[in-house]
C-alpha positions, 0 to 999 in steps of 0.5 A: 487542523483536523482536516489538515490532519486527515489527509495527511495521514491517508497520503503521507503515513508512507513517504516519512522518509520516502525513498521510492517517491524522492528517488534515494535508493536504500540496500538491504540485503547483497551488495549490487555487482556495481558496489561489489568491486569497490567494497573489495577494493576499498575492504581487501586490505582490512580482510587481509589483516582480519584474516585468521592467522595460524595462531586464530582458532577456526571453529570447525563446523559440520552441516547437512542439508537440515538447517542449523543454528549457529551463535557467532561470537564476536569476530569470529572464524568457522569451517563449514564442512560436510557432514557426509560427502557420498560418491555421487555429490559433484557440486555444493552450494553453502548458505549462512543467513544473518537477519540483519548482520552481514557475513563474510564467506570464503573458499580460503582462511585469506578471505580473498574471494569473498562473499559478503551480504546478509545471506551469502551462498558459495559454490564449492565442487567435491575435490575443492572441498576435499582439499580445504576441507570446508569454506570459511564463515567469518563474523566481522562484527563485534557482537554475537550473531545467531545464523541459519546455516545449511548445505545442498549438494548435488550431481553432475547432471543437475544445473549449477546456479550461477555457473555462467556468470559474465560479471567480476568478482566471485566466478559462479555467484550462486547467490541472490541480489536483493536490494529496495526502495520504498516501493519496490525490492529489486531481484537480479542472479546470474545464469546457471549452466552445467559443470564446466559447460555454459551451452544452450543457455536458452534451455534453462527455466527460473521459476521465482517463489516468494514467502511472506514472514509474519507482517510487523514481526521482525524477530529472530524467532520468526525469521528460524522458522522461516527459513526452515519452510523453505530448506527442501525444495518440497517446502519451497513448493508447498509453502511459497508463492510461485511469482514469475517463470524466467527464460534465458537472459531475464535474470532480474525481477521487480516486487512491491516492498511492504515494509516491516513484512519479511520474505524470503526468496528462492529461484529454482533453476531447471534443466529437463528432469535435473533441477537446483536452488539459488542461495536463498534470501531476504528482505524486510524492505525498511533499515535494519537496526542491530540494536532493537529487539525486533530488528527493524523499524519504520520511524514515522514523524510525531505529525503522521501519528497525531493526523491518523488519531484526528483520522480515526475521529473524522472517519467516525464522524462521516461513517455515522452523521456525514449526511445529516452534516453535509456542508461538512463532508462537502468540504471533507469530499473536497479536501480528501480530492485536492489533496490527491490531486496536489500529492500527484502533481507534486511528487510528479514535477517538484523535487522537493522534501517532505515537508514541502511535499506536506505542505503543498498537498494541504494548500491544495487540498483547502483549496479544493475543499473550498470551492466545493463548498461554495459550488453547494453554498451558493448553488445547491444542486443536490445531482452536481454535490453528489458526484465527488463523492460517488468518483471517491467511492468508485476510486476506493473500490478500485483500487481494493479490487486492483490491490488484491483480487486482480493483482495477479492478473498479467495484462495489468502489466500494461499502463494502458489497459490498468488504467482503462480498467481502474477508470471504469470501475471508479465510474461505476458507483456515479452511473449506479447511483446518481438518479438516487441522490440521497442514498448515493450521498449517505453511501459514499459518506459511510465507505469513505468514513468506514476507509479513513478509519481502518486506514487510520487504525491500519498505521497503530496496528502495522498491518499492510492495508494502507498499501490499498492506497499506497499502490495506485499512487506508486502505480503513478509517480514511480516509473516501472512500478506497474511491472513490479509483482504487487500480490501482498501477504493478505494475513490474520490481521488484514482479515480482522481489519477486513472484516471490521471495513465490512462491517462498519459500512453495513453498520453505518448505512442502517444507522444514517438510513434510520436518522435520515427517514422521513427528512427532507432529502438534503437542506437548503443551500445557505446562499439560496435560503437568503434569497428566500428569507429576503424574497418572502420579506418584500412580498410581506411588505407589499402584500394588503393588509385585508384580502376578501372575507375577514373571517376567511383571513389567515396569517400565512406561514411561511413554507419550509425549504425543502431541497431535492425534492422527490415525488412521492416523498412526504411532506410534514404533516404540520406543513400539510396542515397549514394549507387549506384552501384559503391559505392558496387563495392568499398566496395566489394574492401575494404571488399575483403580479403580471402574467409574464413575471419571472417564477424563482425556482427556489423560491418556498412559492414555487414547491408543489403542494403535496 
């Protein structure tokens, strides 16, 4: 059950619920523009009844391009005006941004043209707004809403967000749309233009910044502070992450979702020395709910969560004794395999839920675990064991390289060349090491220990380590996956947990090195230990009972097993003691036989004597 539990936990702690890995699509943030016709449709009626009558009171609110804290009341209507509105501003863009409620924002009390999404922005030109005297926020909710809210105003030179857009609904949507699945978060904005002109639409250039909340904190703290750092367009510049710089008709970008990391995104749009933000926006990449605290929650089954405690367990295990017990980290090397190779296969061909999915990767996964023990059982080739677990090895260590320092790398766009490149670094550790045997099985036993265990540890804490992983098994079930932006939030608990993985195998190599000294390099495989024991039996029976001198007689010992054996490597000193010349003299009598008689390499008769 341990190991059943292992695997499961390094594989399954993300798909509780996978929607990237089954295909079910979830949204998070701004209706897409296929869903915005029928949400209009089907929800006008209902605005139009909530719309405000004269005898509603509209809460008149004045803003600047500081950020603001509002506290909506239930149900709720509010007039966002302009603090000041100088000679020189032509255009507006209003933003209002709910961590997990959607608002509604419109340019009329009759809530006609609406925007409606988590983080609606609306623009709005000087003479609109002298007339109205302000755009219409309503909260649809019967609950209280605490929003950021501020506006940017510019002049008729700069480009205006949005302006050229060729879809229904709102005319100039200068606003995001976000939406995610479990592996990615989709980007897509419409393009901008000039005041009343949308020519030389190939002049424009979209920069995309992205800014990581703290991971794991989904509170309404963090989520103020956050989008204070990116109010200015000099905050944006100094706290975000420049992503991609966009041209003329890609208006739609792909990034990986880490859940429970929040992150903001901005798109600047510039035309020469003139430039504007888009409406910002955000996503946690996991359902929110409005009725917890911190706001959103990944809901993990109770047989994720014992399978990674049973995790913490094993990785210990193979990080201090895996060598010294190595029938059981044979089996362990080959359930971590098969289960990786099942979890792929299935999630490739099969449809199928997740306790199916759970269910076939563990078959498979014993039943590679099985084989590999008996390849070592009945054979005991030090060279052919040793290579699954050094392939391990390198497949971890790339695809920590992959996971951070070469994430930002643009070829690795390309399947082709990411997978030439992940294939050579996973060979590398089996070229390395495979003429040193024993170290190269004490070495892959403490990395893949030392992994399991951070990994196991990563799913409690709620950091974002697991996706070491996650990654490359997206990069290969999940179409279009490689294309997406990968660099994640790398923060103070990933360095702890960092730190702790360096650590480990530094401590776990010294503490194996110092147990296995002075042992035989690996012990004798089960099924060849037999054939010794019944070998050394018959030759018993059939050897004299008196050979030469009587005084010379000595009972023979039976010799050790030792198994990859290595020059130079000493043997035991009571083994050394026992051989004295007329001990060979009597083994030379009970090995005699015809000169052509088959030699058994495994036999303890054949080992050199040292």
């Amino acid at each position: 059950m341990v190991l059943l539990n292992l695997m499961v936990c390094l594989l399954f702690s993300s798909i509780e619920g996978s929607q990237g890995l089954l295909q079910t699509k979830l949204k998070d943030d701004v209706t897409t523009a296929e869903d915005e016709v029928s949400i209009l449709e089907e929800g006008i009626t209902a605005l139009m009844d909530d719309a405000p009558t004269q005898k509603d009171e509209i809460t008149n609110v004045r803003l600047t391009s500081a950020p603001k804290s509002i506290h909506l009341k239930p149900t709720s209507v509010y007039r966002l005006m302009v603090e000041k509105l100088d000679n020189e501003t032509d255009f507006l863009i209003f933003e209002a941004h709910s961590l997990r409620l959607n608002l509604l924002l419109s340019m009329s009390t009759m809530m006609t043209d609406v925007v409606n999404s988590t983080s609606p922005a609306l623009f709005a030109t000087a003479p609109q707004l002298l007339d109205m005297g302000g755009v219409i926020l309503k909260n649809p909710h019967a609950q209280n809403i605490t929003i950021i809210a501020f506006v940017r105003s510019y002049s008729k030179s700069s480009p205006v967000p949005g302006y050229c857009n060729t879809e229904h609904g709102i005319p100039v949507k200068s606003f995001l749309e976000l939406s995610w699945t479990q592996p990615m978060v989709h980007l897509k904005f419409r393009q901008a233009g000039t005041l009343g002109s949308c020519k030389d639409l190939n002049a424009f250039k979209y920069d995309v910044y992205q800014y990581f909340l703290q991971e794991n904190d989904c509170s309404d703290k963090q989520f103020v502070e956050g989008y204070k750092n990116m109010v200015e367009f000099d905050d944006i510049l100094a706290n975000a992450n420049l992503l991609a710089t966009l041209t003329h008709r890609h208006t739609s970008i792909n990034l990986t979702n880490y859940p429970r990391t929040g992150r903001i995104i901005a798109v600047v749009v510039s035309l020469k020395n003139e430039s504007a933000v888009y409406g910002l926006g955000h996503t946690y990449g996991c359902a929110t709910d409005p009725n917890t605290q911190n706001g959103c929650e990944e809901k993990d089954s109770t047989f994720v969560w014992v399978s990674c405690a049973l995790g913490v367990f094993v990785g210990l295990f193979l990080t201090f004794g895996g060598h010294r017990f190595f029938k059981s980290s044979q089996f362990l090397f080959g359930f971590y395999f098969g289960s990786l190779v099942g979890f792929v296969l299935v999630s490739l061909y099969m449809d199928s839920n997740e306790t199916i999915l759970i269910v076939l990767t563990s078959t498979s996964g014993l039943t590679t675990a099985l084989l590999i023990l008996a390849l070592w059982w009945f054979l005991g080739i030090p060279v052919l064991s040793v290579i699954l677990p050094t392939l391990q090895t390198g497949f971890i260590l790339a695809s920590v390289l992959m996971y951070l320092p070469l994430c930002s790398l643009g070829a690795f766009v390309s399947d082709s060349t990411f997978w030439l490149v992940f294939t050579c670094i996973t060979l590398s550790p089996t070229v390395l090491f495979i003429a040193f045997t024993q170290k190269a099985s004490i070495i892959s036993c403490v990395v893949l220990g030392t992994f399991t265990f951070i990994l196991s540890v990563d799913q409690y804490i709620g950091s974002n380590l697991r996706f070491v992983l996650i990654n490359v098994l997206n990069r290969i079930t999940v179409q279009d996956f490689g294309k997406s932006y990968r660099c994640p939030p790398f923060q103070k608990m990933d360095l702890i947990l960092v730190t702790c993985l360096v650590a480990g195998i530094a401590f776990g190599l010294i503490c194996q090195l110092i147990i296995e000294r002075k042992k035989p390099p690996f012990p004798p495989a089960p099924f060849q230990q037999w054939r010794w024991v019944r070998s050394y039996d018959n030759e018993e029976e059939r050897a004299p009972l008196i050979t030469g001198d009587l005084n010379d007689s000595v009972e023979p010992a039976r010799a050790a097993a030792v198994v990859g054996y290595i020059s130079g490597h000493a043997v035991s000193d009571q083994l050394g003691s026992q051989r004295s010349d007329t001990r060979i003299r009597q083994k030379q009598v009970l090995t005699g036989g015809p000169p052509n008689q088959r030699r058994d390499i495994f036999s303890p008769a054949g080992a050199p004597d040292r």
